[in-house]
N, C-alpha and C positions, 0 to 999 in steps of 0.2 A: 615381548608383548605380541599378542595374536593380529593378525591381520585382521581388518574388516569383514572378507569374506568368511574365515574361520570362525569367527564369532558367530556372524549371523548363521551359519551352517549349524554348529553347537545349537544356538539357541532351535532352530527348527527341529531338530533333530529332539530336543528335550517335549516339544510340543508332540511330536509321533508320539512318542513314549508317554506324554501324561499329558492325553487331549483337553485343551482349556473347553471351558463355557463359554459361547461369544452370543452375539445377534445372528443370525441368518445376515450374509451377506447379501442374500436377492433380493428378502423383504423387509427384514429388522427383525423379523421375529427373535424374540429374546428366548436365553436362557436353552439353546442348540449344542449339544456335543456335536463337535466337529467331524467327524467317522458314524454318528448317526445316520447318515448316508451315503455312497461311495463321493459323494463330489462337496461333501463338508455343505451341502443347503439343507433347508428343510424338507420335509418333505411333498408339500407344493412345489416349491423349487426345483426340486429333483425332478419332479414329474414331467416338468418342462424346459428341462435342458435340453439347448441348442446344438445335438451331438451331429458331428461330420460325418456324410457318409463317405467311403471311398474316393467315389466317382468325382464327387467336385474336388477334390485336393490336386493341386499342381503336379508335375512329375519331380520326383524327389523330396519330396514335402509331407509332413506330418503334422494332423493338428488333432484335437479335440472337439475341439465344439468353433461352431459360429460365433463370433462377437456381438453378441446381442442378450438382452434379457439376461437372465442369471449369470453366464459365463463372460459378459463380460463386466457382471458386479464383483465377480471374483477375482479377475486381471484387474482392476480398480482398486479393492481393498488390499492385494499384492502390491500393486506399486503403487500409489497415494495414500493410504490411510494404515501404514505401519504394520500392514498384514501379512507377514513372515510367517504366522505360523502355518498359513495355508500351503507353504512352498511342497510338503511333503504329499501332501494330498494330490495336489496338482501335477507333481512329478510321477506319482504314482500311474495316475490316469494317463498322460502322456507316453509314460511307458507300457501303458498296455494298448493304446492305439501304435503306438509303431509296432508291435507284435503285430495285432490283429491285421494292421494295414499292407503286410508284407513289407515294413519301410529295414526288415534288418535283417533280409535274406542275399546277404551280399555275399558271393563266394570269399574264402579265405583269402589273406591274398600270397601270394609266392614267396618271395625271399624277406621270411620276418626274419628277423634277427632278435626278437626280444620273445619271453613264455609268457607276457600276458594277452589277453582278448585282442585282435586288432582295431576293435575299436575304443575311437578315442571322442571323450564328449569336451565338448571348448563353447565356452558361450559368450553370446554376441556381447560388446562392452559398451558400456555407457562415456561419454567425456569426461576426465578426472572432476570438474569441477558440477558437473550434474550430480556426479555420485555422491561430489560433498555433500550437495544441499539436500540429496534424498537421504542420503547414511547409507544406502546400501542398491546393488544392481541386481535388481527382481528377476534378472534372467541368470544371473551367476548363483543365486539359491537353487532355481528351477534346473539349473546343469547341475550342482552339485549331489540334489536328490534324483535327480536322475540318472545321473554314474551308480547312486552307491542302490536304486533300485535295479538295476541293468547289469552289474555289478563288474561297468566297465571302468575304461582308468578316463582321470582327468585331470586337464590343466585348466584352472580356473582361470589364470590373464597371458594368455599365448597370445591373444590379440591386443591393439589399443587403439585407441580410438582417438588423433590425431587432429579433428578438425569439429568444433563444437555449432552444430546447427542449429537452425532455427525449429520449433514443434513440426515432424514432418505430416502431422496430420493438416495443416493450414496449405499443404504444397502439391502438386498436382502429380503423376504419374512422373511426368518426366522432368519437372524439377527435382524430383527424390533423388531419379537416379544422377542426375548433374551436382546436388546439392553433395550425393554421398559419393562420389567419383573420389576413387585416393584418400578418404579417410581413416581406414582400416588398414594397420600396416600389423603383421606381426611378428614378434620378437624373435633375434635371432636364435637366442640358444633354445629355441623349441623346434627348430628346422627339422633336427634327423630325428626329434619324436613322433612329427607327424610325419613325416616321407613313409610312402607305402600305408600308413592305418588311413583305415574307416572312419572318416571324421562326422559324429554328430554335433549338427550346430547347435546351440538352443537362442531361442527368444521366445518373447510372451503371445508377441502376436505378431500374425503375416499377413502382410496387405499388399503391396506391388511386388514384393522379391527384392525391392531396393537395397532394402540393409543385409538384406542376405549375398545379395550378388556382391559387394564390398566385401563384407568377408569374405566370400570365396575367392576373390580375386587375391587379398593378402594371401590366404591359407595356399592357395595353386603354385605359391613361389616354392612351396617345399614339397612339390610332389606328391600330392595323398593319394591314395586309391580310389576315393572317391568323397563326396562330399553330399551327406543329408541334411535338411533343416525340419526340426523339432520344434513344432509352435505349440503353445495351447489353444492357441484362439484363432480362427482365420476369418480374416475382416474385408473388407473395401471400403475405398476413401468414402464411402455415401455414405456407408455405417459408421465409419469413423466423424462424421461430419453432423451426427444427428438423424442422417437417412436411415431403412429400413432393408435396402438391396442385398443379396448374399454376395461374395465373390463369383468370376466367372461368370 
């Protein structure tokens, strides 16, 4: 039997290939192919996507768009309302802001031992029993199409996620990072695959660095060369909260 992630991967992948009819995710508008425009909205939509410039993204950080308005009805229809098939679109875009953004000009690294790419894409995980209830981890799609647009290697569950929290959008800056301290352990038999590669992280969206910094703290046990985080969305608790503020 296939895995969860393997499924839902299959399934998005068959969506690339024979793009459904849906609603406009930003407005409802009915009866959209999905590739009618690069970011699957309508064409109002598109026109006012919330894209990231440069200058406001963290150091080592990649996003797309701001969390607001269209980009974040798209991260919504992703993970709440069964929209998988947007994963490919959104991985797409994703990978060409880390192009654009300089996020994958990292020197080679010295002593590989393996002939593929040094980087390695791993994405952030959800608590076993969150996954149950969603069916599937929107950030494990989002890495999955973004290895095979990238066309680097990946381990979909190198990480796990050990400690099941409360919504961290309800919690402040620095309960995140207290809330998410030691959650993130990862497995051992993936040690000597990431020692020395380029690790891209993925998730859907970045708001304090909390959940990224947990990762990085498992992933540093097996010595990478370095560690990027690949968001689509980059948020702040005021935006996450109803407010209207950008990051930074």
């Amino acid at each position: 039997m296939k895995s969860h992630w393997m499924k839902d991967y299959v399934s998005a992948a068959l969506d690339y290939l024979y793009p459904p009819i849906h609603n406009c995710p930003g407005c409802g508008a009915e009866d959209i192919f999905i590739f009618h425009q690069p970011t699957s909205l309508c064409p109002p939509c598109h026109a006012t996507f919330p894209w990231v410039e440069p200058k406001e993204l963290p150091k080592d950080v990649s996003a797309v768009a701001h969390y607001e308005a269209s980009a974040r009805a798209l991260v919504s229809h992703l993970k709440y309302r069964d929209g998988q098939y947007l994963a490919p679109t959104m991985a797409k875009l994703m990978a060409t802001s880390l192009k654009e953004q300089g996020c994958l000009n990292q020197l080679p690294v010295s002593d590989m031992s393996f002939e593929s790419t040094p980087w390695l894409v791993v994405p952030v995980p959800l608590h076993p029993a969150r996954q149950k209830q969603r069916g599937y981890n929107q950030s494990q799609l989002l890495a999955g199409q973004l290895a095979h647009a990238l066309a680097f290697s990946y381990i979909p569950q190198a990480l796990s996620r050990q400690k099941k929290t409360a919504p961290l959008h309800r919690l402040s800056r620095q309960q995140r990072a207290t809330t998410l301290m030691g959650s993130m352990v990862l497995k051992e038999e993936y040690h000597e695959q990431i020692r020395h590669r380029h690790i891209l992280l993925v998730d859907d969206i970045y708001t304090t660095g909390a959940t990224a910094n947990a990762c990085k703290e498992a992933l540093q046990q097996a010595e990478p060369a370095s560690i990027t985080l690949a968001a689509f969305a980059l948020a702040d608790l005021m935006t996450l909260r109803g407010g209207h503020s950008h990051i930074l």
